[in-house]
C-alpha positions in Angstrom: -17.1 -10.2 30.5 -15.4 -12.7 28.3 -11.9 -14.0 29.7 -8.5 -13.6 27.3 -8.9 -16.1 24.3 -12.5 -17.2 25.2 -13.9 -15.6 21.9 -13.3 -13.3 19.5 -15.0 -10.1 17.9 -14.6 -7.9 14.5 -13.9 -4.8 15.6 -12.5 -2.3 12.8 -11.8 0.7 15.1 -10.1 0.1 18.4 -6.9 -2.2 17.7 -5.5 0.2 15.1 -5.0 3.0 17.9 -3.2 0.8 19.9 -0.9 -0.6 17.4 -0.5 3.4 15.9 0.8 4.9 19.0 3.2 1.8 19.6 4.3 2.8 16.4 4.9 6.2 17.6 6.3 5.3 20.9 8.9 3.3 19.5 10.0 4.8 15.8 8.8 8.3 17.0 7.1 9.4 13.8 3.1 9.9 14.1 1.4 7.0 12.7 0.7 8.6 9.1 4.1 9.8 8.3 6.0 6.3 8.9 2.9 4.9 6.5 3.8 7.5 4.0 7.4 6.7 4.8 8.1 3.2 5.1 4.8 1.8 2.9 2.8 3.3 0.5 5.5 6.0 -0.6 8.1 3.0 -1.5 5.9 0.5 -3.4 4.2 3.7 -5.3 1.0 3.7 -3.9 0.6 7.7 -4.3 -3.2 7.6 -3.5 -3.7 5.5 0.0 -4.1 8.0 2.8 -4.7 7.5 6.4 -5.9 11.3 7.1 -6.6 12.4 3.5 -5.7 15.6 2.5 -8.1 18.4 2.4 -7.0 19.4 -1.2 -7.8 16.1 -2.3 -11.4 15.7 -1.2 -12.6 16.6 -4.5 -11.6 13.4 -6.2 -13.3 10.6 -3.0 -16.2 9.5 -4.4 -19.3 9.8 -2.3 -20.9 6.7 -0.5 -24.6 5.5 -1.9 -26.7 3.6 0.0 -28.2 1.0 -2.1 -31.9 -0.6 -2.2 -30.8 -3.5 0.7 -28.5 -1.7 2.7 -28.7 -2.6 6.2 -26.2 0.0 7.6 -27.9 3.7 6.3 -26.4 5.7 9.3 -22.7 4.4 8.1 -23.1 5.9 4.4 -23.8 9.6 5.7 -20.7 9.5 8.1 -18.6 7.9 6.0 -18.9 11.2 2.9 -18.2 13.6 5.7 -14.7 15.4 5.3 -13.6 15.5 8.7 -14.2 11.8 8.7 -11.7 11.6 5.6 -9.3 13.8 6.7 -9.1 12.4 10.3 -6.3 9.8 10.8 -8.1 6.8 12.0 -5.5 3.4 12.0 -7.6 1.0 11.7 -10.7 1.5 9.6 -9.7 5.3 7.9 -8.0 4.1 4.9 -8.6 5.7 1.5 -7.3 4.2 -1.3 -7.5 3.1 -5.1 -8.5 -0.6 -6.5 -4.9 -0.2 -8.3 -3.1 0.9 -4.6 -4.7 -2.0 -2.9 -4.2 -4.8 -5.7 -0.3 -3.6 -5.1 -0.5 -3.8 -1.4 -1.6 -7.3 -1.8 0.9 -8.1 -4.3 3.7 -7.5 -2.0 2.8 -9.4 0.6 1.8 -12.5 -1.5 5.8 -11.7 -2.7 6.9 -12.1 0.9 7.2 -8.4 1.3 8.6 -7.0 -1.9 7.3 -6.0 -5.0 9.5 -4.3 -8.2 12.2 -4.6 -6.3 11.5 -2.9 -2.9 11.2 -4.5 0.5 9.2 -3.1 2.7 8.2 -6.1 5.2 10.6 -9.5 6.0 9.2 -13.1 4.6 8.7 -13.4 8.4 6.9 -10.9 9.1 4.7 -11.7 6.5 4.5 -15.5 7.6 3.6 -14.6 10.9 1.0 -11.7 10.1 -0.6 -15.0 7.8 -1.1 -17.6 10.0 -4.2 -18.4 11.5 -4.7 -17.4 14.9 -8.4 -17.9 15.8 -11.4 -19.6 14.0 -14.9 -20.0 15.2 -18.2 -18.0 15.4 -17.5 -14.1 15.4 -19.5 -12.6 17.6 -19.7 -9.2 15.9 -21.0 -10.5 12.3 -22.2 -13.9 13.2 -20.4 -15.7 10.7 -17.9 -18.5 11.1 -14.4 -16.9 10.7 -10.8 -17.5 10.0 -8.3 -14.7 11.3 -4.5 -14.1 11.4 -3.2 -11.1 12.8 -5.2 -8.8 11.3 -6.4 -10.6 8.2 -9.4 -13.1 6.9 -8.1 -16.7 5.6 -10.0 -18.2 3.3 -13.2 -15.6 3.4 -15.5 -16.9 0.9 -15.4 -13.7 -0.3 -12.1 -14.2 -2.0 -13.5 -17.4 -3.9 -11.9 -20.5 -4.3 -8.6 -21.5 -5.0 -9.5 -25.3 -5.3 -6.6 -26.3 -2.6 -6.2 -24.6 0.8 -8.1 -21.6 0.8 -7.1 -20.9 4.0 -3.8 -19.7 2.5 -5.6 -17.0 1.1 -5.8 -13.6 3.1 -7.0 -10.6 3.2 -9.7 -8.2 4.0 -13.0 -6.9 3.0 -14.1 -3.3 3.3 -16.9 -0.4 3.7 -18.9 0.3 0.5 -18.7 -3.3 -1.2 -14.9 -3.8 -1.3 -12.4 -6.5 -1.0 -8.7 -7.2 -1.3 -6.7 -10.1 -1.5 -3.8 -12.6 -2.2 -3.0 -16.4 -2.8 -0.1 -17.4 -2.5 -0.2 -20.4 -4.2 -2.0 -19.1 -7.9 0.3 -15.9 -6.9 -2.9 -13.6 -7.3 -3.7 -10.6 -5.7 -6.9 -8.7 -6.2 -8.5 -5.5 -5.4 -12.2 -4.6 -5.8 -13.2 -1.3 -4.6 -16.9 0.4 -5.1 -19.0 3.0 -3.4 -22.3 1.2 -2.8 -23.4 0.0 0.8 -24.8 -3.5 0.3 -26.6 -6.1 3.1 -24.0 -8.8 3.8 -26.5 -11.4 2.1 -26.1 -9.9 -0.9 -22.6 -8.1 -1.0 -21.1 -11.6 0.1 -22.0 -13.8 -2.9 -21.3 -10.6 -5.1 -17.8 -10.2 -4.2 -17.3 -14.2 -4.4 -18.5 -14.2 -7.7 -15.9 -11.3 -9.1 -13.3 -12.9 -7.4 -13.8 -16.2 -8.3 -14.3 -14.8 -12.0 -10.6 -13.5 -12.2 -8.6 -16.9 -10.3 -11.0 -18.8 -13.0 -9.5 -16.4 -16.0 -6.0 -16.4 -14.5 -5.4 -20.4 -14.8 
């Protein structure tokens, strides 16, 4: 319908298959073992799964729709096991706020943190810059992307400078995660309650904009 590059669209599902089985095709490991391998096992983030174990079910904590939650249908497939335990790349991820927050601090490092590389400054510039900005026609919002990422998502407050230099993502069940490279913040919020947009948004700024405010 829409020629290459015309617009652009959120979509949290379909990108991450292709990118897993290039990953596969070309380093050979399924997509969750060179995770495990190359990522979360060497900066210590011990509880970020893609495909979550089944003797770990026990500790996810259940999703809740709250009072203005627009999107009921997502909270009852989102506390189903087999959703948790399937390895979905784009979209699956289970993590802590503590995982996350380190995540963010490595690539606001230019892809180290304590000591271990993981990505090249390159990469990382390149996965930063912006790529597209306009009207998203999935939420209907005005939207800065990179490859992958939100710059400068209000959601991530204000830096007072360029807060297009800030990137990162939000989540399902009122969750964000972030990094500024110029303050040298990273930030991870991570809850269980299903909020509308109109009032998750402004919620999440506010947290956010709470900590750069008590970190200058």
């Amino acid at each position: 319908e829409y020629p290459a590059g015309a617009v652009f669209a959120y979509h949290p599902r379909n990108f991450g298959w292709v990118l897993a089985e290039v990953v596969r095709r070309v380093d050979g490991r399924p997509f969750r073992d060179f995770l495990q391998e190359e990522v979360t096992g060497p900066l210590g983030m011990h509880d970020t799964f893609v495909g979550l174990p089944p003797s770990l079910e026990d500790r996810v904590s259940k999703e809740h729709a709250m009072e203005d939650c627009d999107r009921p249908s997502q909270v009852s497939m989102y506390n189903r096991p087999e959703v948790h335990q399937a390895v979905q790349p784009a979209g699956g991820g289970i993590a802590t706020a503590r995982d996350l927050a380190r995540f963010y601090a490595m690539m606001e490092r230019g892809g180290t943190l304590d000591g271990i590389r993981v990505l090249a400054p390159e990469t990382v510039a390149e996965v930063t810059q912006l790529q597209v900005e306009g009207l998203d026609l999935t939420n209907e919002r005005h939207s800065r992307r990179s490859l992958g990422l939100s710059l400068g998502d209000p959601r991530m407050g204000s830096s007072g400078t360029d807060d297009i230099r800030t990137f990162g993502h939000g989540g399902a069940g009122t969750s964000v995660g972030w990094a500024d490279p110029d303050s040298g913040l990273a930030m991870a919020y991570i809850t269980n309650g299903f909020r509308d947009d109109s009032t998750n948004y402004p919620r999440l700024a506010a947290m956010s904009q709470a900590v750069r405010d008590a970190c200058r």
